[in-house]
C-alpha positions in Angstrom: -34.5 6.0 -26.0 -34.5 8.7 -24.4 -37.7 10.9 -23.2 -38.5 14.0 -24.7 -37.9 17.4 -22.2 -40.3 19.5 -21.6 -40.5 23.1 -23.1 -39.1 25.9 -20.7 -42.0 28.8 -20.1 -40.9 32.4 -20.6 -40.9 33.7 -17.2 -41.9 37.6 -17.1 -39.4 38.6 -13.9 -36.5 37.3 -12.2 -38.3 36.0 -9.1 -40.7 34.2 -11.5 -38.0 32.2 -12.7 -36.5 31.5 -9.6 -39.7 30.4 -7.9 -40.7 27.8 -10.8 -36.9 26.2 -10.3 -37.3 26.2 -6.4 -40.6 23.9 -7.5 -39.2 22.1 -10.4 -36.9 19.2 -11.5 -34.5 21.0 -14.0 -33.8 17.0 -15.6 -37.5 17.7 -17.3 -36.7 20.0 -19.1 -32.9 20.3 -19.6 -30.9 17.3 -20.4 -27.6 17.9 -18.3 -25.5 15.1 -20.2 -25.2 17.4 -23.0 -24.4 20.2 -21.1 -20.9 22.2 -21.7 -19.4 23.4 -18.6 -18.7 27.3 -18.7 -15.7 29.2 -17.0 -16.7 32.6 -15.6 -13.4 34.3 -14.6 -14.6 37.7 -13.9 -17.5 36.8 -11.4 -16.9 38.1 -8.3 -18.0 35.8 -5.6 -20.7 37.6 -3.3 -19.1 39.1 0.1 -20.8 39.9 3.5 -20.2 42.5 6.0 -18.6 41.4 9.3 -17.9 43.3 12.7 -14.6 41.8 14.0 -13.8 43.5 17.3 -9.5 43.9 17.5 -7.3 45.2 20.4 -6.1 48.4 19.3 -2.5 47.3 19.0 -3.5 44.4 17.3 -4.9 46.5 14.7 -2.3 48.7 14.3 -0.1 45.9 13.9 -1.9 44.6 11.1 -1.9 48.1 9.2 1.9 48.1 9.5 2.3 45.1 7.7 -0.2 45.7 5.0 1.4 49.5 4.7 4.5 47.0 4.2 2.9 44.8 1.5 1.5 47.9 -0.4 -1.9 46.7 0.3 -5.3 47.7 2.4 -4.9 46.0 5.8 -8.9 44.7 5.3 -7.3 42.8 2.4 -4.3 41.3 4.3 -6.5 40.2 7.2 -9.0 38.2 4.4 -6.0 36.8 2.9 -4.4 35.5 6.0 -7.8 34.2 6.7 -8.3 32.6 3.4 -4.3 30.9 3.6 -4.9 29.4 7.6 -8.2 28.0 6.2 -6.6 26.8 3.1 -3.5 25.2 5.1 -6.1 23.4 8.2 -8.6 22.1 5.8 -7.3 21.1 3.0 
């Protein structure tokens, strides 16, 4: 038999919230083997801004070929990022 899960408070902000579950087991209160997993197609992951220091040419280079591709040359670079990373560690 299983043990009964505690009631979840009503948290009056955000940060509340987040500071009881940075404190607290969740398997108290929530039991995770009944659970449904949920798709969320439209979420954007979150992004940071970099500095990336390029040779002139270099960059200029890069803004050909995304011109090429129809496509904004800050995109091409994060995709050719995202494909060498993809193809080393996979």
């Amino acid at each position: 038999m299983t043990k009964p899960k505690k009631a979840i408070q009503k948290f009056k902000s955000e940060a509340e919230e987040r500071s009881f579950w940075e404190s607290h087991d969740s398997t108290e209160y929530v039991d995770w083997d009944k659970a449904n997993p949920v798709s969320l197609p439209n979420l954007k992951p979150s992004t940071k801004t970099i500095s990336l220091r390029l040779s002139e040419s270099l960059l200029e280079r890069i803004k050909i070929e995304a011109n090429k591709r129809d496509m904004p040359y800050q995109s091409l670079i994060k995709a050719w990022l995202a494909e060498d990373v993809d193809r080393h560690h996979s």
